[in-house]
PLY file of the C-alpha trace (Angstrom):
ply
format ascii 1.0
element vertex 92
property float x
property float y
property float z
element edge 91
property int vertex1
property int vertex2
end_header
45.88 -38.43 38.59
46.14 -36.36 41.62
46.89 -37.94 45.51
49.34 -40.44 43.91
52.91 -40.59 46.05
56.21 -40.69 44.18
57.66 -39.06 41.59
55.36 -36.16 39.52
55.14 -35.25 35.96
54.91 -31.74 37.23
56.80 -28.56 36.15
58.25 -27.66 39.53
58.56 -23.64 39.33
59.99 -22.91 42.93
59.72 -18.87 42.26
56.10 -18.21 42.75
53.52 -16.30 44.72
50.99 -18.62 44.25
49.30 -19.92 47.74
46.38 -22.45 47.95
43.96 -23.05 50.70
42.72 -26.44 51.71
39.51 -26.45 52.22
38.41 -30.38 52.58
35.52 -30.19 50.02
35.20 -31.14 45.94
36.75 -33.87 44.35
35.89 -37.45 44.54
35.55 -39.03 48.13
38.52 -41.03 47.91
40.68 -37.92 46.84
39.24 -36.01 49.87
39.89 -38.96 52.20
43.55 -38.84 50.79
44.14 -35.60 50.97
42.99 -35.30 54.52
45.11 -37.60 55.87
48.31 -35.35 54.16
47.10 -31.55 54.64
44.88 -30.06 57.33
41.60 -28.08 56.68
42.09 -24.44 56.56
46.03 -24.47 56.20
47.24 -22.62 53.59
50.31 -23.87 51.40
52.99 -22.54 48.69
52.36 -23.83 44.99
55.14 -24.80 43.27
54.17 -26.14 40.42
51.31 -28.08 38.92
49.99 -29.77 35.64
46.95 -28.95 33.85
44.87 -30.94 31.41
41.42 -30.67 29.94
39.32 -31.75 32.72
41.48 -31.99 36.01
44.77 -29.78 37.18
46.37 -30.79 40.43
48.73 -28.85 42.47
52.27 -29.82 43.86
52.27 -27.75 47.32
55.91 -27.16 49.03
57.47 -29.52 50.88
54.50 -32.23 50.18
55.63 -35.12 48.23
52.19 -35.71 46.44
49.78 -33.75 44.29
46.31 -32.69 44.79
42.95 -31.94 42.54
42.83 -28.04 42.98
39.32 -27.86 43.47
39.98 -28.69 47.19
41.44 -25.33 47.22
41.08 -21.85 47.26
43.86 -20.59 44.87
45.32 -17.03 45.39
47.62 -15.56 42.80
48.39 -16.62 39.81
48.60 -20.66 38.69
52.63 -21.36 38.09
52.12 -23.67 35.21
50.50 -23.36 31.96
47.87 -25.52 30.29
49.76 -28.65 28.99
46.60 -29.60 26.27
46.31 -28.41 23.29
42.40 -28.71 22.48
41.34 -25.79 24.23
42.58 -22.96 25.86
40.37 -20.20 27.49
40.60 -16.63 25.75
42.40 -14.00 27.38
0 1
1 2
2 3
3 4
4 5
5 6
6 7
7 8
8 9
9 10
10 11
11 12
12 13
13 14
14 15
15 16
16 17
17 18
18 19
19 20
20 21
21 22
22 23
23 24
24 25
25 26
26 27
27 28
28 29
29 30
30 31
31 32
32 33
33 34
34 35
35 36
36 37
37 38
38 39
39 40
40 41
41 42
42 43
43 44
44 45
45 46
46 47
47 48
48 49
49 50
50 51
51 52
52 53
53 54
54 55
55 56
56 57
57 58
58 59
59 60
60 61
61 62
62 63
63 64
64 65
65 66
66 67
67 68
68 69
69 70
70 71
71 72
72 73
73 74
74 75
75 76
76 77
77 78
78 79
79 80
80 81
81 82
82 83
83 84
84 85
85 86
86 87
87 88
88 89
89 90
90 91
């Protein structure tokens, strides 16, 4: 689950040029309310790794020590993790 502090289940891929922009709106209210109160609206930060399931992915942003839903961002580049579920997997 995303906006949890500690240590991540993530796979940390420092080597990217992946950026996201937070933009204070999706996810559930107490995710936004979380996430507010660690990034500010409109600042963009590095991704450096992530997970992704079926319904959810959340980001690990540098130099934040906590994860967030990505649909409180605007993602540029490409994601630095791969889909982690087995069940279904969008066609290239």
């Amino acid at each position: 689950m995303g906006g949890l502090e500690g240590p991540f289940n993530i796979n940390k891929m420092t080597n990217t040029n992946c950026w996201a922009t937070f933009t204070g709106e999706g996810g559930y209210d107490y995710e936004k309310e979380f996430t507010r109160k660690h990034l500010t609206i409109g600042q963009r930060y590095k991704v450096v790794g992530g997970e992704m399931g079926r319904f959810h992915t959340d980001l690990k942003l540098e130099g934040v020590n906590s994860s967030f839903n990505s649909v409180m961002f605007l993602i540029e580049g490409e994601l630095p993790f791969k889909f982690k579920d087995n069940y279904y997997r969008s066609p290239k």
